[in-house]
C-alpha positions as a printed Julia matrix, in Angstrom:
415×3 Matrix{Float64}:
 -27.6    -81.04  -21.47
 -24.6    -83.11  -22.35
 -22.8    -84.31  -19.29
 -18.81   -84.9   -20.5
 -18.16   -86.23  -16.55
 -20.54   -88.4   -16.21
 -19.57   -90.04  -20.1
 -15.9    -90.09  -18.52
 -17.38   -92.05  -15.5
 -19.56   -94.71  -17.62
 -16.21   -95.66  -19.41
 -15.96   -98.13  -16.12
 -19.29   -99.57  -17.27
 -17.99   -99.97  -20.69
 -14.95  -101.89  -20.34
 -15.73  -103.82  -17.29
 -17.84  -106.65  -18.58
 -17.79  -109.39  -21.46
 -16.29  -108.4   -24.58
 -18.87  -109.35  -26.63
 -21.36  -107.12  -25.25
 -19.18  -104.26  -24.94
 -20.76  -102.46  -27.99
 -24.2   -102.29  -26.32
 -22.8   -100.97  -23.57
 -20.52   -98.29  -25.35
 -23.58   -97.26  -27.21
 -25.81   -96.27  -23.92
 -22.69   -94.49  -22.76
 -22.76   -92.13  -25.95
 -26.67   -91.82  -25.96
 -26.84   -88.6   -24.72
 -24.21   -86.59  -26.6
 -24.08   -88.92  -29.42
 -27.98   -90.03  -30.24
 -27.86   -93.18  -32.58
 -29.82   -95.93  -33.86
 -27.17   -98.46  -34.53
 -23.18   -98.31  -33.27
 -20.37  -101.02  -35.04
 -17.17  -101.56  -33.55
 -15.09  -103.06  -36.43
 -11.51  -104.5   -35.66
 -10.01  -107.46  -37.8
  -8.09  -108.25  -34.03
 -10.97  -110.36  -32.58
 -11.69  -113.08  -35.19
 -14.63  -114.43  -33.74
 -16.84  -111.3   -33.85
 -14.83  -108.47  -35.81
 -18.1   -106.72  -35.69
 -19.91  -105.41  -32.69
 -22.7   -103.81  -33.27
 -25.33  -102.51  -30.91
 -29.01  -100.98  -31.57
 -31.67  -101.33  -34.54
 -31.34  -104.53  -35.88
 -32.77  -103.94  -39.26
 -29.05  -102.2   -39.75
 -27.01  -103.8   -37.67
 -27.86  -107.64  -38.9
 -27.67  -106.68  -42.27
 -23.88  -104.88  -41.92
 -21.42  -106.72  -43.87
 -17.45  -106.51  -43.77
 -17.34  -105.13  -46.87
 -19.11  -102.15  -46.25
 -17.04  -101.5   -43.09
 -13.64  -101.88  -44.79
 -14.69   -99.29  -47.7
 -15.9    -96.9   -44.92
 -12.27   -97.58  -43.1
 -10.64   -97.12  -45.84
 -12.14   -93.55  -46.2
 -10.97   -92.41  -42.99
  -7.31   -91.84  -42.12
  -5.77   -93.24  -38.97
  -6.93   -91.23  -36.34
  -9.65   -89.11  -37.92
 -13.13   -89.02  -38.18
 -15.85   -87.75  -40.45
 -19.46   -87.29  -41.4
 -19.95   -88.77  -44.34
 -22.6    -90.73  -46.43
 -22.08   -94.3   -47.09
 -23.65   -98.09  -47.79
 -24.29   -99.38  -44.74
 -26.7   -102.62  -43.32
 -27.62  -102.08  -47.85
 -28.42   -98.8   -48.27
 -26.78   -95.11  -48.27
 -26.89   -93.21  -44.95
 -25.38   -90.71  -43.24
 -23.18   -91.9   -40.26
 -20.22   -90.78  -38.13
 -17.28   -92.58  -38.87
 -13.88   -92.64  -36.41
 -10.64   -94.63  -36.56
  -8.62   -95.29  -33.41
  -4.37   -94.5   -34.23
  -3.97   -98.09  -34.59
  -6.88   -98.97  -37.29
 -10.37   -99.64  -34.82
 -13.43   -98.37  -36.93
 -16.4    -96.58  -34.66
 -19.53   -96.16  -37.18
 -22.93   -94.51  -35.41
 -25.77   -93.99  -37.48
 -27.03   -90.72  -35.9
 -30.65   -89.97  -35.43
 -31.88   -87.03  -37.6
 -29.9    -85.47  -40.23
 -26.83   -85.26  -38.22
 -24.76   -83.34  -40.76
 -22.03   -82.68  -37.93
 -19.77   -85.17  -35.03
 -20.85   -83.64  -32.16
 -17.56   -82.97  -29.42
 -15.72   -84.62  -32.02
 -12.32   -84.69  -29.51
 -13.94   -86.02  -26.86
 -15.61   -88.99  -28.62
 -11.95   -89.6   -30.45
 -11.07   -90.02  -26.19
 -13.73   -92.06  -25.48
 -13.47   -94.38  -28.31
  -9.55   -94.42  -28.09
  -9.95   -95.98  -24.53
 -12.41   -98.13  -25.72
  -9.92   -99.7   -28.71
  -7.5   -100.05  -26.31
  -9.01  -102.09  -23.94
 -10.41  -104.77  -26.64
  -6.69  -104.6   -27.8
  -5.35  -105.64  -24.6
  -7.58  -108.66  -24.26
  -7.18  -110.02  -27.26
  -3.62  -109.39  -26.71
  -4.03  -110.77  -23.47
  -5.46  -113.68  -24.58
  -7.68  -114.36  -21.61
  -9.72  -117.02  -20.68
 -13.25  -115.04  -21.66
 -11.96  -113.59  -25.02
 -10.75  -117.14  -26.18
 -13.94  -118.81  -25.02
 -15.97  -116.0   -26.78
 -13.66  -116.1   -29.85
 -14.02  -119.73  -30.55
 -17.33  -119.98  -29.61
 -18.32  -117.3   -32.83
 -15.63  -118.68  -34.74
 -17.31  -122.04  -34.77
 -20.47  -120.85  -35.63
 -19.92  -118.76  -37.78
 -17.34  -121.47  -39.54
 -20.72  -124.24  -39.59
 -23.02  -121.22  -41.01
 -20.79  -120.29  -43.66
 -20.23  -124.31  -44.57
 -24.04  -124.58  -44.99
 -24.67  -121.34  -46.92
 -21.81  -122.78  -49.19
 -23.63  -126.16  -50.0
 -26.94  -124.71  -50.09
 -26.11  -122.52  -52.46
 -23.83  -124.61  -54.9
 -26.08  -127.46  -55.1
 -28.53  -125.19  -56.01
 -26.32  -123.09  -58.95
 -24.73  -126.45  -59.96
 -28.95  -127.67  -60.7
 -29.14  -124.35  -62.35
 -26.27  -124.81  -64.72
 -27.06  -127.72  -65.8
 -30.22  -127.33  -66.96
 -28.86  -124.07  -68.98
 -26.63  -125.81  -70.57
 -29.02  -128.63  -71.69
 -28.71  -128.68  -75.85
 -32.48  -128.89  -75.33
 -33.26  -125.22  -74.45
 -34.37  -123.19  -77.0
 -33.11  -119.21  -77.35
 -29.44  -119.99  -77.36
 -28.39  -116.56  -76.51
 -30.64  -116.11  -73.36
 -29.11  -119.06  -72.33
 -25.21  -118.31  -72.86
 -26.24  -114.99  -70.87
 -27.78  -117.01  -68.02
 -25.16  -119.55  -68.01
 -22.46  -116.79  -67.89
 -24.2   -115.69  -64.65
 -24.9   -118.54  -62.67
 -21.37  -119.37  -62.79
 -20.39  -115.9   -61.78
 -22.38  -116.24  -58.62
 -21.32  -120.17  -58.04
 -17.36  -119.01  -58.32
 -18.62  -115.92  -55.83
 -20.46  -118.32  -53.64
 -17.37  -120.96  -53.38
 -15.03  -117.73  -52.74
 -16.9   -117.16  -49.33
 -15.07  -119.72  -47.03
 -11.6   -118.29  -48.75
 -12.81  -114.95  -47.67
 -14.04  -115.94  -43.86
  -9.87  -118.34  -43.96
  -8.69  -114.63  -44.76
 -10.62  -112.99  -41.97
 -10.32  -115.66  -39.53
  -7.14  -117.26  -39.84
  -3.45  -116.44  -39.19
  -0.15  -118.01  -41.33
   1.76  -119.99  -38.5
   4.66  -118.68  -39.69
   3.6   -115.27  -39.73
   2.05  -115.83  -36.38
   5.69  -117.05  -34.73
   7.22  -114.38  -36.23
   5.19  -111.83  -34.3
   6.0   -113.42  -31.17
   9.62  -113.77  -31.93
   9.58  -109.75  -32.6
   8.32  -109.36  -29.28
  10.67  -112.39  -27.64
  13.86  -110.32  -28.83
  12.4   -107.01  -27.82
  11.5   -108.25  -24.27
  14.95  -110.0   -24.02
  17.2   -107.78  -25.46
  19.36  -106.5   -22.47
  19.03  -110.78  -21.27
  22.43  -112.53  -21.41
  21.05  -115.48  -22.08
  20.98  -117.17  -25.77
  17.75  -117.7   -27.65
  17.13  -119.97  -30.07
  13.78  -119.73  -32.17
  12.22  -123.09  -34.19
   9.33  -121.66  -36.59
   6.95  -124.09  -38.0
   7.64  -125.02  -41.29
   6.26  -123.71  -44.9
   3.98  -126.33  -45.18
   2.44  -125.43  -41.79
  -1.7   -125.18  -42.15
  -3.32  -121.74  -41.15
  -4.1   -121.39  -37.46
  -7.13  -120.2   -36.66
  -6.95  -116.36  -35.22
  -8.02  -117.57  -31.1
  -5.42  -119.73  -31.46
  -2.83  -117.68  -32.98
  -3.66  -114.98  -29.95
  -3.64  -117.76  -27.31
  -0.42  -119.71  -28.25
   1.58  -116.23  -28.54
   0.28  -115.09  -25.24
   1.37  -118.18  -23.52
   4.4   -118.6   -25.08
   5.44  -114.87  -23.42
   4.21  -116.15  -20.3
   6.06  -119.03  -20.23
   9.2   -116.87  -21.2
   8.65  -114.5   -18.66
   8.7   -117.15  -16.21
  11.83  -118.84  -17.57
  13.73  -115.92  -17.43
  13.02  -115.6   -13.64
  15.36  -118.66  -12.96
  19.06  -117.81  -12.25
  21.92  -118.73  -14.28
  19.36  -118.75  -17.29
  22.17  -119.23  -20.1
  20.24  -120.84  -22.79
  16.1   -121.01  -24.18
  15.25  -122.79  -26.58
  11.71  -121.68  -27.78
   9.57  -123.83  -31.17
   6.66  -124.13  -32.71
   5.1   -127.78  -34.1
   2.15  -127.65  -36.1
   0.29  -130.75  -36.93
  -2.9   -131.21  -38.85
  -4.98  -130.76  -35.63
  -3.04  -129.09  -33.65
   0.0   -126.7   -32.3
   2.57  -127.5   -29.94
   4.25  -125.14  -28.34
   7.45  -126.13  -26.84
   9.93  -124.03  -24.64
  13.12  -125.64  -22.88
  16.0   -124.31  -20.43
  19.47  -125.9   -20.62
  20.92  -126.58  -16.71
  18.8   -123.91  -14.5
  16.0   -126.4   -13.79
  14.47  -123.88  -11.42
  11.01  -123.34  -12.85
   8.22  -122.04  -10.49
   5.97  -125.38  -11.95
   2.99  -124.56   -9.63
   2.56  -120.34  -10.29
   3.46  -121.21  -14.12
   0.37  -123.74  -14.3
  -1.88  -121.91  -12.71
  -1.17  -118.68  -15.25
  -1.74  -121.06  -18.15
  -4.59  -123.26  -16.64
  -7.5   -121.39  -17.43
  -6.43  -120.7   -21.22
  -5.56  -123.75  -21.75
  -9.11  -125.55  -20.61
 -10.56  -122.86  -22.37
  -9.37  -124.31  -25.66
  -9.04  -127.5   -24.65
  -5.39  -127.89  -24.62
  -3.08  -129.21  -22.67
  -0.3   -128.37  -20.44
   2.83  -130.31  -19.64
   5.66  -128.54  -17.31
   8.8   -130.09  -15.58
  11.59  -129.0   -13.67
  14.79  -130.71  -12.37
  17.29  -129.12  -10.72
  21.02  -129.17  -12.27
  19.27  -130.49  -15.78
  16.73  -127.96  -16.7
  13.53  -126.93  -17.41
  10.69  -127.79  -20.28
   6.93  -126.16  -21.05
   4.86  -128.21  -23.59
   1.37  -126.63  -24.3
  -0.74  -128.73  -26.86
  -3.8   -126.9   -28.81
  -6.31  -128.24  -30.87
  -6.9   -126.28  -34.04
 -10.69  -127.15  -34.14
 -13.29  -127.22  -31.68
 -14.36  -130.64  -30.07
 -17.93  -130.41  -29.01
 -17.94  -130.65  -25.34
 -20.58  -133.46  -24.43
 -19.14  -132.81  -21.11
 -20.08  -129.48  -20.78
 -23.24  -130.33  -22.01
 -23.63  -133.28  -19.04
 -22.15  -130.36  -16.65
 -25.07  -127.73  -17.53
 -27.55  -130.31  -16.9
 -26.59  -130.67  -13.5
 -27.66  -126.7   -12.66
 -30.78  -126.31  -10.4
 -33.16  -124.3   -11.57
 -32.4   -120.87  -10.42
 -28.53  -121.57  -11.17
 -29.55  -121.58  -14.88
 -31.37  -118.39  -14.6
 -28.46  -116.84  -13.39
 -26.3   -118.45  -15.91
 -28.88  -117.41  -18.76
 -28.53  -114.07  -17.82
 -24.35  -114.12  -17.66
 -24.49  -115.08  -20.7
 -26.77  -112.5   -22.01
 -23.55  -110.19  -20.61
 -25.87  -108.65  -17.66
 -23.51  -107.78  -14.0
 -24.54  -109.23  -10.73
 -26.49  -106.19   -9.58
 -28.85  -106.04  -12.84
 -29.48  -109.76  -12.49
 -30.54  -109.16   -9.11
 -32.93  -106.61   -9.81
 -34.69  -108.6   -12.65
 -34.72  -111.78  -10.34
 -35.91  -110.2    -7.75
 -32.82  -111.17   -5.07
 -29.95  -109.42   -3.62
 -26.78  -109.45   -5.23
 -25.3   -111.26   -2.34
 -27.69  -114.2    -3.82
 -26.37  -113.64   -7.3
 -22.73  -114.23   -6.22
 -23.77  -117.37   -4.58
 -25.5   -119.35   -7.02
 -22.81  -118.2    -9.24
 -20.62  -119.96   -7.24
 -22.6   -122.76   -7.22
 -22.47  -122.26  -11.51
 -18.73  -122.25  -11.55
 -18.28  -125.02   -9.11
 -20.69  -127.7   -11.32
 -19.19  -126.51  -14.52
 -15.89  -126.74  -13.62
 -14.33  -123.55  -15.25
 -13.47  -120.47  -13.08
 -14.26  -117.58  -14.83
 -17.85  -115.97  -16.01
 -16.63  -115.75  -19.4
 -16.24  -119.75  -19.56
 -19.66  -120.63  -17.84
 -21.2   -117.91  -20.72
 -19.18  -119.85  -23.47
 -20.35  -123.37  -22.1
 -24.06  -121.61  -22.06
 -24.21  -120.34  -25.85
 -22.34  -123.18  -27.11
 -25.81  -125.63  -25.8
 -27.97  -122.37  -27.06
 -28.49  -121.27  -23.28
 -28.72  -117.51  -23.85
């Protein structure tokens, strides 16, 4: 029988690990009042991996975005339904739910599973579930950035190979159709008209990944000014906002996430100074990169050392910089620097290879998303071990968090 306390208890589980494994983990929670062979989690708020998907893979690897955004657009905003649709190709039956603020759940349910079992209390579940991936990509931490980028750059050198596999290929094609030398001029006109169809849809894939991906820096500096005034607005102090300009290039969505979080932290922290009077808070996009730039007039009283250490591990995560100041009388300044692409880390690569053994074991499995105490069991240690050799891990790597030794690990295909 269904047990609804211990499904509220394994919510812990769920949302206490990496975020990129927190669809397998949802879908053992819901096993036994909600048997499934495949669960998606489908928000267009992580741009790495929009898509989180847990069980058989002969769905779940052939899901595209597509499919999920008909099925969301079936359901209304907070509702859910039974319904038959294309998934992973072909039609199936599958329970469908969307969180009040737009997160699709899809389970494919074992049998015919005509009904959504304790439909409420899987609306709860899930709700808490969206809301939790909200707040760190909101949050912009250290393991969602490293995670983000990581499948962002992937998926970004995939998609650029597909592309110029493909159009070399259709490009061969066409021109042999449209050699005056082939005979049955109609069958050729017909296949002509289709391989250029398929070449236009195949060269409309990296405008469609830009769309999914990528955020206007305008638009993105607009958000955060929204959320400036609306944290500010009983401050005395003047703001002044400087928006990139028009002609600013796309930023990639990690980046869009990461530079607004900071910027509020950096905010927050200015506004902590007495006699604040004046902020001055601006955006500078270059070709490679986005500075963000926030300045004080006169307070100069800027906790340097707590800001830094707020912004350190997002910042290393990217591979940004940080530059902070403070002089009494004068005033204060914040300059964060972010690449907009990813520089492969031959560093991290030299840092991996200084792991013993059983450190990369350990590391193999963080990156996997497995917690100390599962680790332990498959090694065969206590968790006491675990924790040290992943101390060892962080120390040699240089990064502070599990989520950046796991990014360092898939990024050299340690996983």
């Amino acid at each position: 029988m269904f047990d609804v306390e211990e499904a509220l208890t394994s919510l812990r589980t769920v949302i206490d690990g990496p975020l990129h494994e927190i669809a397998p983990r949802f879908s053992r929670a819901l096993a036994d009042g909600w048997p499934h062979t495949a669960l998606v989690i489908f928000t267009r708020e992580c741009t790495g991996r929009p898509r989180k998907v847990a069980g058989s893979s002969g769905v779940v690897d052939k899901i595209t975005i597509e499919e999920l955004d008909r099925i969301k657009a079936d359901i209304d905003l907070g509702g859910r339904s039974s319904i038959t649709a294309t998934l992973g190709g072909s039609e199936r039956r599958v329970w469908a739910l969307r969180d009040r603020i737009g997160t699709l759940l899809v389970l494919v349910p074992r049998g015919s599973g005509r009904q959504v079992p304790h439909p409420e209390l899987l609306a709860g579940l899930f709700g808490v579930v969206a809301t939790s991936i909200r707040q760190q990509v909101a949050q912009a931490s250290p393991d969602y950035l490293a995670e983000s980028r990581a499948a962002s750059s992937e998926r970004a050198r995939t998609i650029a190979e597909l592309v110029a596999t493909h159009e070399t290929a259709l490009v061969t094609i066409l021109s042999a159709l449209r050699s005056s030398g082939l005979d049955d001029h109609r069958a050729r006109i017909a296949a002509t008209e289709a391989a250029a169809s398929a070449l236009v849809a195949t060269r409309s894939v990296p405008q469609s990944d830009a769309a999914l991906s990528e955020e206007g820096a305008q638009s993105a500096f607009g958000e955060l000014r929204k959320e400036i005034r609306q944290t500010l607005r009983h401050h005395e102090a003047e703001v002044e906002f400087v928006a990139p300009t028009k002609e600013s290039r796309a930023l990639p969505g990690e980046i869009a996430y990461a530079a607004r979080a900071m910027t509020r932290t950096v905010v927050l922290a200015f506004t902590a100074q007495p006699e604040l009077t004046r902020l001055r808070i601006a955006w500078y996009c270059a070709e490679d990169s986005l500075r963000v730039d926030v300045r004080d007039d006169h307070s100069g009283a800027l906790d340097v050392t707590a800001l830094r250490r707020q912004l350190d591990g997002r910042a290393r995560t990217l591979g940004g910089s940080i530059e902070l100041e403070a002089t009494p009388g004068w005033g204060s300044r914040a300059v964060i620097d972010l690449p907009l692409e990813t520089v492969p880390d031959h560093a991290g690569e030299t840092r991996l290879a200084s792991l013993n053994r059983r450190e990369l074991d350990v590391l193999t499995l963080v990156a996997r998303g497995k917690r100390n105490k599962t680790i332990a069991a498959e090694l065969g240690v206590t968790e006491s071990t675990i924790k040290f050799h992943m101390g060892g891990v962080l120390k040699k790597l240089e990064v502070t968090t599990r989520g950046e030794a796991a990014a360092l690990a898939m990024a050299a295909g340690i996983s």
